[in-house]
OpenMM code with the backbone's topology and positions (N, CA, C; nanometers):
from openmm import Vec3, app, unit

residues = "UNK UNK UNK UNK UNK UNK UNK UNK UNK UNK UNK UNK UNK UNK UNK UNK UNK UNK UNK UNK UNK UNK UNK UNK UNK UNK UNK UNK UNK UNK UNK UNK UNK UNK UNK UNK UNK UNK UNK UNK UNK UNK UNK UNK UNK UNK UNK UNK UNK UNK UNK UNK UNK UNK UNK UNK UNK UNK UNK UNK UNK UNK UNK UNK UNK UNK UNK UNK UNK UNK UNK UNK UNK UNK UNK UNK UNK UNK UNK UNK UNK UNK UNK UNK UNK UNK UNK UNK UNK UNK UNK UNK UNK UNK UNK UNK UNK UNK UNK UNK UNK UNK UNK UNK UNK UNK UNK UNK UNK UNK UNK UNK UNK UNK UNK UNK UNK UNK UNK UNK UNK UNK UNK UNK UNK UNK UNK UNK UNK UNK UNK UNK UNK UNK UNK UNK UNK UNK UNK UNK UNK UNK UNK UNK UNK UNK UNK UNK UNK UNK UNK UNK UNK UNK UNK UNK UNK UNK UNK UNK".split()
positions = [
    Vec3(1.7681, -4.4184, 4.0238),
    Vec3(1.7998, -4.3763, 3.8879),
    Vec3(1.8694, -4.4909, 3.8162),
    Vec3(1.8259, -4.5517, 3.6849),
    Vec3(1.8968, -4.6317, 3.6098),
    Vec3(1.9869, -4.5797, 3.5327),
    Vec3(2.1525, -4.6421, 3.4941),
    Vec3(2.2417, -4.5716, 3.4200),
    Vec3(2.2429, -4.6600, 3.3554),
    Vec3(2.2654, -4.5675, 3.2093),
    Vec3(2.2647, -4.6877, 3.1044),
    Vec3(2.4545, -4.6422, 3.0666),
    Vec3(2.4714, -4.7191, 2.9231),
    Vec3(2.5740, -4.6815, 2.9046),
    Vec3(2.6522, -4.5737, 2.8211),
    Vec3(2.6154, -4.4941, 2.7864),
    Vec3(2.6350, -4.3446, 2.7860),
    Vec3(2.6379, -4.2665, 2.8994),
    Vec3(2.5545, -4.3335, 3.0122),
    Vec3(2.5711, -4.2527, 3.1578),
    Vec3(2.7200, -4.2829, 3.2249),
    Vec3(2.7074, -4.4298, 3.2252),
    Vec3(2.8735, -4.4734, 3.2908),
    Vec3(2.9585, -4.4177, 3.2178),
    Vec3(2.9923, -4.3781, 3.0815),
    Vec3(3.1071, -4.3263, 3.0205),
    Vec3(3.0827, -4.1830, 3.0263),
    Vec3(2.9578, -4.1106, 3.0487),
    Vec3(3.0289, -3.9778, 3.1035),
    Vec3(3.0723, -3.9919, 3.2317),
    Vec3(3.0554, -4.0574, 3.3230),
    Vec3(3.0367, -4.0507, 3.4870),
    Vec3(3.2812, -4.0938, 3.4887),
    Vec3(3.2893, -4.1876, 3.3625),
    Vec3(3.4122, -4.2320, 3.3930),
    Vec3(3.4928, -4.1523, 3.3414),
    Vec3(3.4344, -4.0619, 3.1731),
    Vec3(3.5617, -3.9592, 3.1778),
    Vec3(3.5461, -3.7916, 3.2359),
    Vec3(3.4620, -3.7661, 3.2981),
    Vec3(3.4601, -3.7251, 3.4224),
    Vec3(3.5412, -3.7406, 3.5178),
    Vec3(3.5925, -3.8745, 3.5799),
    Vec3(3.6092, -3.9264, 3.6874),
    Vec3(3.7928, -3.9234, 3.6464),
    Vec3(3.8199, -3.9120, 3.5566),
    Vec3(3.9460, -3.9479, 3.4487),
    Vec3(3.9825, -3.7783, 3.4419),
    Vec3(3.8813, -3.7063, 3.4290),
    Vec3(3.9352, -3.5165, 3.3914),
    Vec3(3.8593, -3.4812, 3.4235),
    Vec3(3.8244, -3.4052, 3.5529),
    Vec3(3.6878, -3.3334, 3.5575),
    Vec3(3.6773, -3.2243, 3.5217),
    Vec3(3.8142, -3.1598, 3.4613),
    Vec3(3.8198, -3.0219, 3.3857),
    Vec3(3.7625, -3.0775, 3.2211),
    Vec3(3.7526, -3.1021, 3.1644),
    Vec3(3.6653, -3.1330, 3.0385),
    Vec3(3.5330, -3.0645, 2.9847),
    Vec3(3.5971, -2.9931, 2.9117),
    Vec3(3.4975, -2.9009, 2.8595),
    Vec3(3.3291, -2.9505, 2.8176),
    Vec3(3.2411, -2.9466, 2.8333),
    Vec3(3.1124, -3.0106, 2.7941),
    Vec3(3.1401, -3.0583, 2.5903),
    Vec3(3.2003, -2.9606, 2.5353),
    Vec3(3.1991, -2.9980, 2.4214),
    Vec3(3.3374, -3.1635, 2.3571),
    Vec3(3.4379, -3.1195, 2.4781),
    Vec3(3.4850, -3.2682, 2.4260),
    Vec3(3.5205, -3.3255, 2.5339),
    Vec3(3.3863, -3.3603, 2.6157),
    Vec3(3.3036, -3.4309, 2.6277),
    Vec3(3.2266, -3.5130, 2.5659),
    Vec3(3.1665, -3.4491, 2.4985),
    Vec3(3.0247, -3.4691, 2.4298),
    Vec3(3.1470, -3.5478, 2.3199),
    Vec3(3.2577, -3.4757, 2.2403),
    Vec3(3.3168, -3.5709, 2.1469),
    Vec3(3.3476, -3.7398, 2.1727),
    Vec3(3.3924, -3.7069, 2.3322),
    Vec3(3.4785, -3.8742, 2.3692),
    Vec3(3.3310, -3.9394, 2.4038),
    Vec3(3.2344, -3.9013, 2.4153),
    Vec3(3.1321, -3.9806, 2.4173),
    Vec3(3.0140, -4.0322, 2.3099),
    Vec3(3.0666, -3.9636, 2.2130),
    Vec3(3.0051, -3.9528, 2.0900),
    Vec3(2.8380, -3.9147, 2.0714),
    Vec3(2.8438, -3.7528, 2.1413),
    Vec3(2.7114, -3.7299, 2.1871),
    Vec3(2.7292, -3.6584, 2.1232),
    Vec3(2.6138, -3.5256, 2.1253),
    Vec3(2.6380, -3.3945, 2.0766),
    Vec3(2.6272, -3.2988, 2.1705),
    Vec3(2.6609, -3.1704, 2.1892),
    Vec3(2.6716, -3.1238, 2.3066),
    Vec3(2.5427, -3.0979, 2.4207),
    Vec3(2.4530, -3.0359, 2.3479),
    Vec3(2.3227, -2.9784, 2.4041),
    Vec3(2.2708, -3.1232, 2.4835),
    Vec3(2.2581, -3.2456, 2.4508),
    Vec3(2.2177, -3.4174, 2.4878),
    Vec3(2.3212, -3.4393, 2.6226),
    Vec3(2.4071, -3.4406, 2.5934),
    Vec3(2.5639, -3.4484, 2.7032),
    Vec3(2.5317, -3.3695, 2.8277),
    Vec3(2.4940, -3.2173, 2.8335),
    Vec3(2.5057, -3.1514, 2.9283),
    Vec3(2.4148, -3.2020, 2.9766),
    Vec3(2.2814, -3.2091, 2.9164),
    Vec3(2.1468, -3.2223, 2.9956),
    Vec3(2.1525, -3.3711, 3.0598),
    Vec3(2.2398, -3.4714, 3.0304),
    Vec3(2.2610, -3.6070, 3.0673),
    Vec3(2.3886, -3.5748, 3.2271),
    Vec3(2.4836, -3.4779, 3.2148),
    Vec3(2.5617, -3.4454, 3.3113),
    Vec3(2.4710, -3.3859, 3.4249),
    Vec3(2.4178, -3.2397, 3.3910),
    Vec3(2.3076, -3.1975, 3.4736),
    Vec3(2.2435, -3.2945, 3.5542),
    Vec3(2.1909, -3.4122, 3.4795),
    Vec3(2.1094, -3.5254, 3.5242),
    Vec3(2.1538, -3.5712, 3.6354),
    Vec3(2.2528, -3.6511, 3.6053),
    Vec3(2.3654, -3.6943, 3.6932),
    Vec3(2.4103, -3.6324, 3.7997),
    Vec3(2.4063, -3.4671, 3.7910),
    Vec3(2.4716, -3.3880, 3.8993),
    Vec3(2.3500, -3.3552, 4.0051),
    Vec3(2.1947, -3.3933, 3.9351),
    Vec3(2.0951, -3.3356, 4.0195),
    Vec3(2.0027, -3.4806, 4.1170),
    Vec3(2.0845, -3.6139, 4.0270),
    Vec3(2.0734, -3.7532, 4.1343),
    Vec3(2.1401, -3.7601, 4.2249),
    Vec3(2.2230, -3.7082, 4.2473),
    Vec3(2.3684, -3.7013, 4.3200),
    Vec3(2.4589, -3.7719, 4.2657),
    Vec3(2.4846, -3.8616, 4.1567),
    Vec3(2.5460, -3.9328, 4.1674),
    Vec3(2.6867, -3.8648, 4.1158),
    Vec3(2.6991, -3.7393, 4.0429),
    Vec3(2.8294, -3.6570, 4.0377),
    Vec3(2.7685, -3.5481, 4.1718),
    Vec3(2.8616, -3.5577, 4.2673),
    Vec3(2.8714, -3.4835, 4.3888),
    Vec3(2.9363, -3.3427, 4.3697),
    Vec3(3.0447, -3.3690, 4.3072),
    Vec3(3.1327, -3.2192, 4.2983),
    Vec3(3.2471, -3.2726, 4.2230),
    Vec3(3.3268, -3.1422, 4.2104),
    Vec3(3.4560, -3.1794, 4.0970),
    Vec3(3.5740, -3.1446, 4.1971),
    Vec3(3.6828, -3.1891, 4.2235),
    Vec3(3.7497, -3.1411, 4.2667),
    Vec3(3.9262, -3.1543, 4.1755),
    Vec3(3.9768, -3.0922, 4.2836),
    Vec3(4.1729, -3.0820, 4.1812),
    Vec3(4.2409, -3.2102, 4.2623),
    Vec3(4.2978, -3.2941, 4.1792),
    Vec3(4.3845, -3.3713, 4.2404),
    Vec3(4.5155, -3.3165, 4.2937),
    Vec3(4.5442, -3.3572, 4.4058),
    Vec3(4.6629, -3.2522, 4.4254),
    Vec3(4.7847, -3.3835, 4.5209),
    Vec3(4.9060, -3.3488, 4.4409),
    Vec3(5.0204, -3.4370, 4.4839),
    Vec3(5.0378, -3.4349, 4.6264),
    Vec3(5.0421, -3.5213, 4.7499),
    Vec3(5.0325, -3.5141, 4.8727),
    Vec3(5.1834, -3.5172, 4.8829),
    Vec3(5.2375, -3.5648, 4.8474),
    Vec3(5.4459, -3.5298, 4.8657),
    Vec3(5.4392, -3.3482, 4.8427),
    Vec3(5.4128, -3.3676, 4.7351),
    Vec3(5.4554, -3.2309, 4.6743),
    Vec3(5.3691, -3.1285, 4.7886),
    Vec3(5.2533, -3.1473, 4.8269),
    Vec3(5.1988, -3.0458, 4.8885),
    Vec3(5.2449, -3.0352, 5.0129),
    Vec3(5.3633, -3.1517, 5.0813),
    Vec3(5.3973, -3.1252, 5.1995),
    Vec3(5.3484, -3.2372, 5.2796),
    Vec3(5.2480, -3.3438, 5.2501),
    Vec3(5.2379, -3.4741, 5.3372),
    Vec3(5.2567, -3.5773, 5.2663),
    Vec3(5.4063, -3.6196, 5.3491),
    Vec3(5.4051, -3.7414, 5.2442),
    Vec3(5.3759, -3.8296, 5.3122),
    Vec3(5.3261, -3.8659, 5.4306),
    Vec3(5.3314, -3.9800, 5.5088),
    Vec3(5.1604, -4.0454, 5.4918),
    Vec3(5.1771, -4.1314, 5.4555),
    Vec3(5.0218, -4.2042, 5.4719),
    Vec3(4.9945, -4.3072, 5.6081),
    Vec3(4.9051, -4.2530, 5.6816),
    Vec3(4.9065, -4.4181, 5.7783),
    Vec3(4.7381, -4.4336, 5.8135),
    Vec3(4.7247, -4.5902, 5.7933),
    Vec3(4.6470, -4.6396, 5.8067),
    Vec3(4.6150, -4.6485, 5.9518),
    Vec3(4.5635, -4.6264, 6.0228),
    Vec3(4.4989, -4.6582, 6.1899),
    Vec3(4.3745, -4.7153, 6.2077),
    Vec3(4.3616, -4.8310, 6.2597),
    Vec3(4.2686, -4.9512, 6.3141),
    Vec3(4.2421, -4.8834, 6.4756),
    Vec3(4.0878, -4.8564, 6.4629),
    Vec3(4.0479, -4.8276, 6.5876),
    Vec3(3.9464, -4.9272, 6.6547),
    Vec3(3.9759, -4.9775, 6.7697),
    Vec3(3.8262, -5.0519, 6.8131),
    Vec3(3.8468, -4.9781, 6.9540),
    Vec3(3.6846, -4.9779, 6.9672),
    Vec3(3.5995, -4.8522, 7.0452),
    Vec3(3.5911, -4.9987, 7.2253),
    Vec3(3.5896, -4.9377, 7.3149),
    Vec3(3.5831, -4.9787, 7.3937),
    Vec3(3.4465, -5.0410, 7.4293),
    Vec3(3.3170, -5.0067, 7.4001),
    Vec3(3.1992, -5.0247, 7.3889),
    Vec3(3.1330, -4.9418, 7.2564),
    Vec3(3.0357, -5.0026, 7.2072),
    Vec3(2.9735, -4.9950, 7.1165),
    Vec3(2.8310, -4.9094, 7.1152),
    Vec3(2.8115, -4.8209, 7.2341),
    Vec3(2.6680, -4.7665, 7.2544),
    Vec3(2.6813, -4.6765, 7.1367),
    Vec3(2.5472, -4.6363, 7.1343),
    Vec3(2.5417, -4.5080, 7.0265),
    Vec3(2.5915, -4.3463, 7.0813),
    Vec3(2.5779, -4.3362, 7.1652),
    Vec3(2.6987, -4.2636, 7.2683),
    Vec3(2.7769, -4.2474, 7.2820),
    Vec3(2.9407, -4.2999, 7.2460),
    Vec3(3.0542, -4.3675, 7.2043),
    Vec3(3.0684, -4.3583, 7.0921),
    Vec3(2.9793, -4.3811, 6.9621),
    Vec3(3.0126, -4.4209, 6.8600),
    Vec3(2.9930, -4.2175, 6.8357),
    Vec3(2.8931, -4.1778, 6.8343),
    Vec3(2.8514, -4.0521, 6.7837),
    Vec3(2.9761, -3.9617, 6.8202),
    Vec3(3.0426, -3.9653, 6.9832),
    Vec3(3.1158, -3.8913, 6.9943),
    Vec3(3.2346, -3.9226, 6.9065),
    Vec3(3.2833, -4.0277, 6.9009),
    Vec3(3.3963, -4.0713, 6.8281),
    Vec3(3.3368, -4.0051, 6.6849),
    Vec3(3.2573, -4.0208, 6.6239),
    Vec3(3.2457, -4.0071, 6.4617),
    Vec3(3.2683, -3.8362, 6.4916),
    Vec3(3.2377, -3.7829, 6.5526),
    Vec3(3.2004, -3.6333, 6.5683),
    Vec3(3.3753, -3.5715, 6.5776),
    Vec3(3.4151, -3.6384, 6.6800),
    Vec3(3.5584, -3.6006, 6.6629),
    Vec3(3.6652, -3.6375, 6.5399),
    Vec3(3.6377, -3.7285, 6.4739),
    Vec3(3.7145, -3.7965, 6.3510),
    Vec3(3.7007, -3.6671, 6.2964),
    Vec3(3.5356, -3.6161, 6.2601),
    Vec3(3.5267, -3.5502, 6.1752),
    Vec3(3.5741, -3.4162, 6.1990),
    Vec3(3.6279, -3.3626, 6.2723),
    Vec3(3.6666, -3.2392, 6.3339),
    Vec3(3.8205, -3.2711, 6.2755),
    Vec3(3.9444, -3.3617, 6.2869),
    Vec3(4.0749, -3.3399, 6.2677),
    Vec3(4.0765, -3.4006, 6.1117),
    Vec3(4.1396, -3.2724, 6.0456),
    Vec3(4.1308, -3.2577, 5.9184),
    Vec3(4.2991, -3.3306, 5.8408),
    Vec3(4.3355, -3.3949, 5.9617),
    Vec3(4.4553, -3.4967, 5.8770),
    Vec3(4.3834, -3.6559, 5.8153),
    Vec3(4.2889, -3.6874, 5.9566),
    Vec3(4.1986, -3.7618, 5.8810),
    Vec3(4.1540, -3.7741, 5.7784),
    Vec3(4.1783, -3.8290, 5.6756),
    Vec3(4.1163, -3.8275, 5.5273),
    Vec3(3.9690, -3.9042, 5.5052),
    Vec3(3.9681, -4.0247, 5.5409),
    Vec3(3.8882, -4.1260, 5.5737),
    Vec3(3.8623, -4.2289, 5.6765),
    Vec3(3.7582, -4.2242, 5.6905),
    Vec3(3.7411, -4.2811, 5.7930),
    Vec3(3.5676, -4.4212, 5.7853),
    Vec3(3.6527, -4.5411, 5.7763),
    Vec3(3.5500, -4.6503, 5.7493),
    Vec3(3.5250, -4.7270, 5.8712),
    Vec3(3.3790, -4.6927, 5.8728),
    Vec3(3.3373, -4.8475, 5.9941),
    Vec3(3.3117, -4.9836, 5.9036),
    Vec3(3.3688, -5.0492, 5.9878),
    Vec3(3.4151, -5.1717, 5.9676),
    Vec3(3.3787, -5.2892, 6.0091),
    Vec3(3.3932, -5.4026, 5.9473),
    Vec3(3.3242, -5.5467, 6.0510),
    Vec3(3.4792, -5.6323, 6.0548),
    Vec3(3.4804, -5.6662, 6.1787),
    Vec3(3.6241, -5.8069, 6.2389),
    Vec3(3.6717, -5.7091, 6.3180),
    Vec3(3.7469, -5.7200, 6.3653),
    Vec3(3.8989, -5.7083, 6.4623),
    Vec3(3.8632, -5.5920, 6.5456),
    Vec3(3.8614, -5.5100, 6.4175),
    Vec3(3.8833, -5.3304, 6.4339),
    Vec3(3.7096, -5.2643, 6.3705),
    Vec3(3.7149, -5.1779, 6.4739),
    Vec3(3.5468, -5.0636, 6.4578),
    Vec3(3.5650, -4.9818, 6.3512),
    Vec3(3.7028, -4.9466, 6.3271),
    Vec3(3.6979, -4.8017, 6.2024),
    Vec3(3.8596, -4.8346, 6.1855),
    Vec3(3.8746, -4.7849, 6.0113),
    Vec3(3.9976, -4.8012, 5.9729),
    Vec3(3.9730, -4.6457, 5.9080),
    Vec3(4.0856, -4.5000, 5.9580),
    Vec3(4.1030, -4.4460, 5.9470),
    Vec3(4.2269, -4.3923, 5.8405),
    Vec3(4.2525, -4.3042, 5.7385),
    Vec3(4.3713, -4.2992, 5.6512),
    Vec3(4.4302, -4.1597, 5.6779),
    Vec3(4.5289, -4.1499, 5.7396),
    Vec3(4.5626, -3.9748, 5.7518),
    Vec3(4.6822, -3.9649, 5.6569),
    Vec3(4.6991, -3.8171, 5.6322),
    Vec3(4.8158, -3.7950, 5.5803),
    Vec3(4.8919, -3.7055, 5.6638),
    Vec3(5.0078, -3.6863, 5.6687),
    Vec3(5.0790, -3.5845, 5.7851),
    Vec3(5.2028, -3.5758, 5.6897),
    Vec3(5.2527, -3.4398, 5.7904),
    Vec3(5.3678, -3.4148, 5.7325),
    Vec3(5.5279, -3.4840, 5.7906),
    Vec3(5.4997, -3.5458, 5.9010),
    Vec3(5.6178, -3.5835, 5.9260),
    Vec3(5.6120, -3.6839, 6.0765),
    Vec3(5.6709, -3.7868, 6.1346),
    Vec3(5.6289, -3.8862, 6.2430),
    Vec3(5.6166, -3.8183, 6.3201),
    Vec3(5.6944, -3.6848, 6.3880),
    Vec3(5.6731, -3.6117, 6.5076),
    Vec3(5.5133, -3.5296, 6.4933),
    Vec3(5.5062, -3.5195, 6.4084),
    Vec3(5.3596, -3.4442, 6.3806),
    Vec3(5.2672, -3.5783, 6.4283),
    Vec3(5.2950, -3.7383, 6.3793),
    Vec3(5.1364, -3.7829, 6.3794),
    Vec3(5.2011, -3.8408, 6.5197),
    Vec3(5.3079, -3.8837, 6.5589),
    Vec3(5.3207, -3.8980, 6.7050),
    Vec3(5.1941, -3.8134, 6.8062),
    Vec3(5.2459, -3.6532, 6.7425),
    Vec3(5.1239, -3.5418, 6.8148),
    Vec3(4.9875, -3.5382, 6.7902),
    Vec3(4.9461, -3.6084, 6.7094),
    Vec3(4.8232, -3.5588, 6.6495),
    Vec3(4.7934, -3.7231, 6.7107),
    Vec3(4.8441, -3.8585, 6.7449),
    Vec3(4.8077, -3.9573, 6.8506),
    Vec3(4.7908, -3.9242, 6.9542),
    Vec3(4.9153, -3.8623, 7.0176),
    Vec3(4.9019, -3.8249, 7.1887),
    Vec3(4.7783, -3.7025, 7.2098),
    Vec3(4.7696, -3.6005, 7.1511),
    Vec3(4.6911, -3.4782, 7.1851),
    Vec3(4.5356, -3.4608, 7.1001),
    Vec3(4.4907, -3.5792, 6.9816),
    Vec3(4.3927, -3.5479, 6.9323),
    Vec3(4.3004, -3.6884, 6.9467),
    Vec3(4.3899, -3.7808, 6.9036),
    Vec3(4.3345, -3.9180, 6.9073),
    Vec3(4.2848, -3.9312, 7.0306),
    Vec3(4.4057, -3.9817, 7.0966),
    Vec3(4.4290, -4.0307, 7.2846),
    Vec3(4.2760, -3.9745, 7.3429),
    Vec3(4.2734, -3.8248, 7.2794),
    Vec3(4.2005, -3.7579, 7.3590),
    Vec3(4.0270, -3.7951, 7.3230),
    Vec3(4.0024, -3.8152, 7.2488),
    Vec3(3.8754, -3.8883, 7.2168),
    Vec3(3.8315, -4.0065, 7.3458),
    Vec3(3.7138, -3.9776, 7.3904),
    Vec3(3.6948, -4.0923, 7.4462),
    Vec3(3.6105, -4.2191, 7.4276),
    Vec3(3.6535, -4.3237, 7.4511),
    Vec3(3.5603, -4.4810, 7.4100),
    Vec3(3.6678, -4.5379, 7.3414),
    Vec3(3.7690, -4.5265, 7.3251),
    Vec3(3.9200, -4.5835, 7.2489),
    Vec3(3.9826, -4.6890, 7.3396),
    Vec3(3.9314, -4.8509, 7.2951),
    Vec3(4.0337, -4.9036, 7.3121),
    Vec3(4.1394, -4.9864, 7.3062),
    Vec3(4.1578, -4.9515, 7.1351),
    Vec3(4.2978, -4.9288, 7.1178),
    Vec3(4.3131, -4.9163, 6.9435),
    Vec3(4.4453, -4.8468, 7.0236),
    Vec3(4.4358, -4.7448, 6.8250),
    Vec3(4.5737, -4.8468, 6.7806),
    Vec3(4.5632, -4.8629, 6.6237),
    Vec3(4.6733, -4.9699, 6.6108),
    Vec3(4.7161, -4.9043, 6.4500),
    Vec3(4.8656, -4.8202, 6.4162),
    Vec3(4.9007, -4.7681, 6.3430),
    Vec3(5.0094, -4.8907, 6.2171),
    Vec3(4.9404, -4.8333, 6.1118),
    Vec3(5.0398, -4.9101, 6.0351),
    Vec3(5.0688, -4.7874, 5.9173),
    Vec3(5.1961, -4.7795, 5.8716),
    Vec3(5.2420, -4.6587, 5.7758),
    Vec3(5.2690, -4.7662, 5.6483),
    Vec3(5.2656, -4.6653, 5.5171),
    Vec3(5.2783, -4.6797, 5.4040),
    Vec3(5.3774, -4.6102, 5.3716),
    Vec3(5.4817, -4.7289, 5.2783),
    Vec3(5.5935, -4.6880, 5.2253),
    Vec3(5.5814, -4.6487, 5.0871),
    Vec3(5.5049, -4.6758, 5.0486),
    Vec3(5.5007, -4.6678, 4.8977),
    Vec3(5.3424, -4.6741, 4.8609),
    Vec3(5.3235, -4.6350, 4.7494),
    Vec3(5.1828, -4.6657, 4.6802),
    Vec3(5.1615, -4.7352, 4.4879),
    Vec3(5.1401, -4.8547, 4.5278),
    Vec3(5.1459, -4.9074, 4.4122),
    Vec3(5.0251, -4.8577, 4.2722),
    Vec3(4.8970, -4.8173, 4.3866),
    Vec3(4.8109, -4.7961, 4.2673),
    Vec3(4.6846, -4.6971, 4.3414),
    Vec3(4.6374, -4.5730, 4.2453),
    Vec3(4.5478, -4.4935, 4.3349),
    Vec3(4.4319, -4.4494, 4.2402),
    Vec3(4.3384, -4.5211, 4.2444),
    Vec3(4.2710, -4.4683, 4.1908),
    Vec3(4.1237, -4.3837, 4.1985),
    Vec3(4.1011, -4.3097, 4.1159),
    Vec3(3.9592, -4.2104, 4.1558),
    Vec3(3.8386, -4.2289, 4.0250),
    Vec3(3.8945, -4.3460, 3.9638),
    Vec3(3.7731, -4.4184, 3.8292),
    Vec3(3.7392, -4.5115, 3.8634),
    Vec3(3.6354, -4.5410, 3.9314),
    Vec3(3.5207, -4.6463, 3.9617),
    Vec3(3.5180, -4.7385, 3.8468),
    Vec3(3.5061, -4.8436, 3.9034),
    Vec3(3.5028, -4.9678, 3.7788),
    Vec3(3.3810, -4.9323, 3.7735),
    Vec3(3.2999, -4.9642, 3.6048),
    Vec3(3.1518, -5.0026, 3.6269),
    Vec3(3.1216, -5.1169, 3.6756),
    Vec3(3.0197, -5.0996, 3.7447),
    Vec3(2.9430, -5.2107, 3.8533),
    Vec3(2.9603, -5.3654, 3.7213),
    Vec3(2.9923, -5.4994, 3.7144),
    Vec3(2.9477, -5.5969, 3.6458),
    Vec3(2.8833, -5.6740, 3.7217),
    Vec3(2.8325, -5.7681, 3.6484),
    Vec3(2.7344, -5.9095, 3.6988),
    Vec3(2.8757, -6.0055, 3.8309),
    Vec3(2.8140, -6.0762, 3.8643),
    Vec3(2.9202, -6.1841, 3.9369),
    Vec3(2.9993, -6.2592, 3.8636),
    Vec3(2.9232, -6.2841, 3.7238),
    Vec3(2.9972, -6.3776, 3.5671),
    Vec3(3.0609, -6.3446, 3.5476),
    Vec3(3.0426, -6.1824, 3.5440),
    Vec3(3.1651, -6.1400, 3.4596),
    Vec3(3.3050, -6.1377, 3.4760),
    Vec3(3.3156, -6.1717, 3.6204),
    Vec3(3.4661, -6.2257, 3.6967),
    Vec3(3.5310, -6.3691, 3.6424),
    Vec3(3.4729, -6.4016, 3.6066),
    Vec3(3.4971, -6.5859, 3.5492),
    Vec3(3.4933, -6.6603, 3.6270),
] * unit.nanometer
topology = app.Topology()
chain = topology.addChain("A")
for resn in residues:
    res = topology.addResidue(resn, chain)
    for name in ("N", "CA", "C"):
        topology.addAtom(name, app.Element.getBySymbol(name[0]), res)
């Protein structure tokens, strides 16, 4: 699917409020409404809008802890890898989870509620996975910048 640019600026204030009514919508994009929806629809039936969801404060909801974990897998069969992906996807502190190229096989992001919790959720969920070898934790003190608005894609020029 080609996006032109009326597509990227619904796709970004979308991405900015996904509660936004179709009609101002259609205003901040300078469409009219009936054109807008059928251009959103569009979008929602390429996949490229997946779903809408609520942003929700991770302090406030009770996890404030962020930690990054570097996993490299003891061997690399597809055997190993499947079980490992299969279990990531089962513990729901896991947020994300990226395979990776250098050092480390997968850089994982959890959130928890507190060190004795991800202490437990290392010893009794991680540990327990097998083809691990070795999990390497780093925590976040702070967060300087978070975002959920995709730059639009530019040329290589356009960096200077």
């Amino acid at each position: 699917m080609t996006l032109d640019a009326v597509d990227f600026q619904i796709i970004h204030e979308l991405q900015a409020d996904g509660r936004l009514s179709n009609q101002d919508l259609a205003d901040r994009i300078r469409l009219s409404p009936s054109p807008c929806l059928r251009r959103v629809r569009r979008l929602e039936e390429a996949g490229l809008i997946r779903g809408y969801t609520a942003m929700v404060d991770q302090v406030a909801f009770g996890l404030p802890i962020t930690v990054f974990v570097r996993i490299r897998l003891e061997r690399h069969t597809s055997e190993i890898v499947a079980v490992f992906e299969e279990h990531v996807g089962r513990i729901e502190h896991i947020q994300d989870c990226y395979l990776m190229a250098g050092s480390s096989d997968y850089l994982l992001r959890v959130v928890i509620e507190s060190l004795e919790a991800y202490e437990s959720l290392v010893r009794h969920r991680i540990h327990a996975i097998p083809g691990i070898a070795s999990i390497e934790s780093s925590f976040a003190y702070g967060s300087v910048k978070q975002s959920k608005v995709y730059p639009r894609p530019t040329a290589r020029s356009d960096f200077g």
